[in-house]
N, C-alpha and C positions, 0 to 999 in steps of 0.2 A: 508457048505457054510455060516452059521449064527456066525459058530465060527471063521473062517476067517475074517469075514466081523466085528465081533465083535475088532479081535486082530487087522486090521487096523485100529482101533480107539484108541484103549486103547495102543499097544505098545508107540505112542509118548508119550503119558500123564506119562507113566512109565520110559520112558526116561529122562523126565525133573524131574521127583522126586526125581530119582539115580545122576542126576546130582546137583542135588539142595544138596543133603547130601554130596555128595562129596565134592563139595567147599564149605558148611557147616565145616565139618571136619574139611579140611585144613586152612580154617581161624580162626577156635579154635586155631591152634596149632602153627597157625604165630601168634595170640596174647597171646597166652603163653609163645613164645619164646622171645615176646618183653618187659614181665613183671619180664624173669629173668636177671640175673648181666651178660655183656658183656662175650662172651668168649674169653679170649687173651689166647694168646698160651705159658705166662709162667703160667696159672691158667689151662691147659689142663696137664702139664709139673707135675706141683704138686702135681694134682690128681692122675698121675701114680705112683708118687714119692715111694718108699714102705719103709714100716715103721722101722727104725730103730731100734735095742735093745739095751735092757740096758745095756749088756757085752760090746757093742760098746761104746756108751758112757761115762763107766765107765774109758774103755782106751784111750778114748777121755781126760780125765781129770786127770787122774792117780788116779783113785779109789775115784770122786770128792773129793779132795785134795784140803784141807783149803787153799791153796795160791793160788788156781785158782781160788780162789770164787770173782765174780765181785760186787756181792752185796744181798741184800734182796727186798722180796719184800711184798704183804699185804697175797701173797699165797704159798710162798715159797723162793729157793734161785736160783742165776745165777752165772751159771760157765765159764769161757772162756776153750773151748775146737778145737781138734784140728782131723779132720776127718781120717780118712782110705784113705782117696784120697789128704789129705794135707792140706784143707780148713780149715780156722782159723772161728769159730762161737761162736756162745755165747747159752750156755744151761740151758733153767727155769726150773728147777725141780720145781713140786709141792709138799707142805707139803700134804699130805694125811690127815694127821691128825686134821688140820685146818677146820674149819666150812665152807664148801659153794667150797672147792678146788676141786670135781670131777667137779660142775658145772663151775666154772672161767675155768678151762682147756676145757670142752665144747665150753664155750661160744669165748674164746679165740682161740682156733683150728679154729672154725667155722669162727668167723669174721675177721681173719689174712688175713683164706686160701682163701678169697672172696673178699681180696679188692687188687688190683697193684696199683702203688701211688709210684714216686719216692723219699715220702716225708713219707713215713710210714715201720716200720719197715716187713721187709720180715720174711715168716715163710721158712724153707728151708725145714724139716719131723719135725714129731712126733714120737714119742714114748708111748705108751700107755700100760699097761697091767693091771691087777687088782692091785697089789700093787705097783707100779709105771707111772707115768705119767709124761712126758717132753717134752715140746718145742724146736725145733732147731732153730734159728733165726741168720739174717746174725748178725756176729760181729763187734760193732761199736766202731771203735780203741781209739777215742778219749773223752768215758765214756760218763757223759748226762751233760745237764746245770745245774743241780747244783752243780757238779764239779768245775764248769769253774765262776760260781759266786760266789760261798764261802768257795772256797777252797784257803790257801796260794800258792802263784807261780804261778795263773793260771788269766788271762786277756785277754777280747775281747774288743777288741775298739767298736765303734761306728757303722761305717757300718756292720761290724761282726754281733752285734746285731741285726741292721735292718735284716738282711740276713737270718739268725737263726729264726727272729718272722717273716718271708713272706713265710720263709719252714712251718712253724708250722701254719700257716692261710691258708694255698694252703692243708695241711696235713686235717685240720679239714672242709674247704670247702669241700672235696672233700668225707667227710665222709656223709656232710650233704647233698650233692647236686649229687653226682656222682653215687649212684645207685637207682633202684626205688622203695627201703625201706632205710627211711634215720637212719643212723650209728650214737649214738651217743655217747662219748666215756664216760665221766660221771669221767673221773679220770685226766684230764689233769692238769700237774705240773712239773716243771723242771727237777724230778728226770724221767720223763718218757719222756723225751727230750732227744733223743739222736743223739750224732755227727759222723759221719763219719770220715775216713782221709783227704776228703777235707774239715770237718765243715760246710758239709751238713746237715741240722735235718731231725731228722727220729722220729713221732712218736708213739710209744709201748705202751705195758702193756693194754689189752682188755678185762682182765679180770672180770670188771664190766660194760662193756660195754650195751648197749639197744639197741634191733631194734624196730623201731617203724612200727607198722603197717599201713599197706595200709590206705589212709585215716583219720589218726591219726595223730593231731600236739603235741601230752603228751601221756604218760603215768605214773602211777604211779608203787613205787617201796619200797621195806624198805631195798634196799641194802645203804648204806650209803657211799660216797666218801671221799676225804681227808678235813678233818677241815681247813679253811682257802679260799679257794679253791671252794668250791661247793657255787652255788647259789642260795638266800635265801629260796626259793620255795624248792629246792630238800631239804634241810636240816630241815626245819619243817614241810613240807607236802607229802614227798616223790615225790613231781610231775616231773615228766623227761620230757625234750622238747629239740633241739637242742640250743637254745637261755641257756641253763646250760653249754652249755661246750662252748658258747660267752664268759658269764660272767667268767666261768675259765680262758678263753685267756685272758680276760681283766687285770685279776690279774698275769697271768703271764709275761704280757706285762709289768706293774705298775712294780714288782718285777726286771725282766730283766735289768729295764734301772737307778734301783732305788739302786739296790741292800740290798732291805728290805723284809724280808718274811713276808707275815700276821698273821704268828703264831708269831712274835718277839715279847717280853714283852713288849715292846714300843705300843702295841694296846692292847686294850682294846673292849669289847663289843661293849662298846658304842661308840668305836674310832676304825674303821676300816683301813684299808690300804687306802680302796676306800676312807672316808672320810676326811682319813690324806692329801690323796692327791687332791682332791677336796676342801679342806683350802689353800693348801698350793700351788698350782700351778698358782694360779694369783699374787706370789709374786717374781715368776721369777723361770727358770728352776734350777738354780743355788741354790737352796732351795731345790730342792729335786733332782737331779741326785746323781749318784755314783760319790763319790768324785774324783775317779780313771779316772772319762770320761768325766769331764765339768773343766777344771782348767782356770783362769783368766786370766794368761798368755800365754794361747793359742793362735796362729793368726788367728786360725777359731772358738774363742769363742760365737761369735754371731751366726755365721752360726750354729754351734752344738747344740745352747742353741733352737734355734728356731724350729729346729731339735726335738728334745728331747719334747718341749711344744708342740708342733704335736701331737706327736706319747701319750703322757699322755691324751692328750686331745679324742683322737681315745681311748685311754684304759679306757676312764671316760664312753664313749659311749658305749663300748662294758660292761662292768659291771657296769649297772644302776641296783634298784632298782627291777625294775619292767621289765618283759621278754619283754614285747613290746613294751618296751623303747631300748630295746639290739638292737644293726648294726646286720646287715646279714654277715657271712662269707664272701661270695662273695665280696660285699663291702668293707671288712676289707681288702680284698687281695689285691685288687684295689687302695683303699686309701694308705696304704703301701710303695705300689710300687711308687706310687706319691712321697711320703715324700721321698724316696733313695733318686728318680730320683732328684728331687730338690737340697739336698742335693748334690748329684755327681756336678753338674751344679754349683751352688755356690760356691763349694771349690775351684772349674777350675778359677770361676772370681773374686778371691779374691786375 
């Protein structure tokens, strides 16, 4: 009787315990599922993908065969090859021999296969084995922007441009803002701009990419990114923050509409792109656009010119000095899309 009389007492109390850890439990595991990266069902698709060989690939390329090589990179080379099922792709072999290539293919596998973004290059398999390691990525027919800016025979008008730098802000917001460890790319430059067959931009190359950790606006780093390009903090302090790969966009915004690289002899140390063009754009766009995309006999010279002092003036803000002086992604995307829109509107009532 006393043990009876005892378990009427004590069974509730043990019921509300077991029930306590129970949805204890399962709200651990709703807030662990809310701290990892979205699941979409082409990132479920990937993850089954199974891994390619090198015998494939090799007949993907005809034994990578120097005329299929699309280019170099800081870890190796890219082939255009062509699958067992028909699919036309583009393949990064990595140098092995190169300082720091098991890790960039890590680092690059990992944050390809983790991010969807119609504005970022896809990874489609891997290839890995100990003495080979290679990327499959979709093929982008129309090569990258620096092709298309400083090559002979090759010209984007105007809005082209805008279009191309709202892919590539929508690309880099999205690295900053879209998962909840912010991406930051650390290497952006026109040779890693790449175009589709519509001259859609897609952008690639993650090989020095940074995630930053939970709670963290910097980190620091002694990988070192492209001279010209990298913001003043990553390149004498190592410090990484997403406001580094602003100041990148900023120059490659300057670049795009300028058609001037920061590494041209024409600067100097103590004469950057940034403050060539920070002299030079209060004296009128026509002073510093591409000669190719502002001409005076235009009937939409003003409209373009205005245009153009916009979008410099947005690229002065995005590569300031100092990181907390840099725009937010977001904002640039934003702002951007203004400038088109304006422009569209103008041409129509002119």
């Amino acid at each position: 009787m006393i043990i009876l009389h005892a378990l009427r007492y004590s069974l509730p109390t043990i019921g509300v315990v077991v029930l306590l850890i129970v949805l204890t439990i399962m709200y651990r595991r709703c807030q662990s599922r809310s701290t990892t990266l979205p699941i979409k069902d082409d990132l479920l698709s990937l993850k089954r993908l199974r891994r390619t060989s090198h015998a494939e690939l090799s007949q993907a390329t005809n034994g990578f065969e120097e005329s299929n090589m699309l280019g170099s990179g800081s870890f190796g080379y890219v082939y255009k090859g062509r699958l067992l099922d028909g699919i036309e792709v583009a393949i990064k072999v990595f140098n092995l021999q190169t300082e720091g290539a098991f890790r960039s293919f890590d680092i690059e596998c990992d944050a390809m296969r983790n991010i969807v973004h119609r504005n970022i290059v896809k990874v489609i398999t891997c290839c890995s084995s100990v003495n080979f390691k290679a990327l499959v990525l979709d093929y982008m027919s129309n090569g990258n922007l620096e092709k298309w800016l400083h090559s002979k025979n090759y010209f984007l008008d105007l809005i082209q441009r805008v279009e191309i730098m709202i892919d590539v802000a929508s690309a880099i917001e999205h690295l900053h803002n879209g998962h909840p460890t912010p991406i930051i790319h650390c290497d952006l430059k026109p040779n890693n701009i790449l175009l589709d067959e519509d001259m859609v931009a897609h952008v690639g190359d993650f090989g020095i990419a940074k995630l930053l950790g939970e709670g963290y606006l910097m980190k620091h780093t002694m990988t070192l990114a492209t001279i010209g390009y990298m913001a003043p903090e990553f390149g004498s302090a190592g410090i990484v923050s997403v406001k580094c790969d602003v100041y990148s966009y900023g120059i490659v915004l300057i670049e795009t509409f300028t058609k001037k690289k920061p590494t041209d002899n024409f600067f100097a140390e103590e004469r950057t792109i940034r403050h060539w063009m920070e002299s030079s754009l209060p004296q009128g766009a026509i002073e510093i656009a591409d000669v190719d995309l502002l001409k005076r006999e235009d009937e939409y010279f003003i409209v373009k010119a205005n245009c153009i002092s916009s979008i410099m003036e947005l690229a002065l803000n995005c590569s300031a000095e100092l990181p907390e002086k840099r725009k937010d992604m977001k904002d640039v995307v934003v702002e951007l899309k203004k400038i088109k829109q304006r422009l569209l509107n103008n041409i129509k009532h002119v």
